[in-house]
C-alpha positions in Angstrom: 49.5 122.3 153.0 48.1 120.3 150.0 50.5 118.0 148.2 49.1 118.7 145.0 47.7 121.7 143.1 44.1 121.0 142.7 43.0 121.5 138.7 39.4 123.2 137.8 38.2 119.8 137.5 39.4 119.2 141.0 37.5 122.0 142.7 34.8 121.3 140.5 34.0 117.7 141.1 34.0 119.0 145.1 30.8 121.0 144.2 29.2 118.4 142.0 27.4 114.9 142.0 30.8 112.4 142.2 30.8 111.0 139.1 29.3 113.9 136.5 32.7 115.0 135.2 33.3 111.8 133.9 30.3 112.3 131.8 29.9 116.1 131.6 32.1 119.1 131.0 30.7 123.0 132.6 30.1 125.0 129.9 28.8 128.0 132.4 28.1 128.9 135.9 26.9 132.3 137.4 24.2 133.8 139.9 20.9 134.3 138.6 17.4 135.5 140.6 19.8 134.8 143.7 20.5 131.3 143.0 23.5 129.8 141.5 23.1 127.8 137.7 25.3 125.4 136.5 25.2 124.6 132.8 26.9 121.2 132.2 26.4 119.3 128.8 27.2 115.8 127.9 30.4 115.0 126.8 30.9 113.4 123.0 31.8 110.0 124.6 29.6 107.1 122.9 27.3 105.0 125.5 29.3 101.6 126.9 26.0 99.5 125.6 26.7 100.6 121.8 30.4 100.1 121.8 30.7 98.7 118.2 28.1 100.5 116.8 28.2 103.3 114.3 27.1 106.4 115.9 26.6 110.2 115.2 26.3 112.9 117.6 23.0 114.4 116.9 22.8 117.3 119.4 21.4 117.4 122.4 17.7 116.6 124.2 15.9 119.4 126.0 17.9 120.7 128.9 16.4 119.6 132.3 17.1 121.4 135.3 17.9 119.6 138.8 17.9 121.4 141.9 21.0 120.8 144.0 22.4 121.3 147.3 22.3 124.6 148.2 25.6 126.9 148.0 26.7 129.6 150.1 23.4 129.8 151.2 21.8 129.7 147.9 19.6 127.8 145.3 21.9 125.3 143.2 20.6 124.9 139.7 21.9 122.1 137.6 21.0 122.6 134.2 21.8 119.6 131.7 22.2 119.0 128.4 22.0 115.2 127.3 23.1 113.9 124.1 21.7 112.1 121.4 23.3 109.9 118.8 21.9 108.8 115.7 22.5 104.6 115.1 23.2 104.3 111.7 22.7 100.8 111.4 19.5 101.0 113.1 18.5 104.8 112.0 17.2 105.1 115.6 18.0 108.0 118.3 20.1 106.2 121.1 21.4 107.6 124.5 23.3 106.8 127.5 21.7 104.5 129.9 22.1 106.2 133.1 20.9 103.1 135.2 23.9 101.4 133.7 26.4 104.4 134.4 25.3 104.4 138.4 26.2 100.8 138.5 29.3 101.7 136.8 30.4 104.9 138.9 30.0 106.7 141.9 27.5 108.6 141.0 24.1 108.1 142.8 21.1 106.1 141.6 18.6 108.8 142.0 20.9 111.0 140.3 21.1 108.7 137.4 17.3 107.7 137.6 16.9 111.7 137.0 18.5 111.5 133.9 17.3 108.7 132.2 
């Protein structure tokens, strides 16, 4: 018997690269032409590198889709949403540095070389 009752986020994160929910929140998930799609989108948390700087969410980049492990047999879609955030001091687009977050995380380098 489990100790502790295991949260969405819980069952989630057994599912997902280790390391994305630190990053990313599911905003859907269904079956579609017989293959599962996750929707995840970046969360509103500004890049380590720019700590300091003034920054303003600016929406998001395209959304990219990764192909997963399958599930239950099926396809496993990851489809992702990365932000942007406008510098003001520098007037530039800016975004996480994914190269940095694998170093920082458990999440894989190829994953993070993927999103960057």
């Amino acid at each position: 018997m489990l100790k502790k009752e295991l949260e969405e986020k819980d069952y989630l994160s057994l599912l997902l690269p280790q390391g994305l929910l630190e990053f990313f929140k599911v905003t859907s998930a269904g079956l579609k032409d017989n293959a599962y799609h996750i929707y995840l989108e970046e969360l509103n948390i500004h890049p380590e590198h720019l700590q300091g700087s003034k920054l303003t969410s600016k929406g998001f980049y395209d959304e990219v889709s990764i192909q997963d492990f399958p599930l239950r047999g099926k396809a496993c879609f990851l489809n992702i949403r990365r932000r942007k955030w406008l510098n003001e001091e520098t007037g530039k687009n800016v975004s996480r540095d994914w190269s940095l977050v694998a170093n920082g995380t458990r999440m894989t380098e190829e994953f993070a070389l993927f999103l960057k």
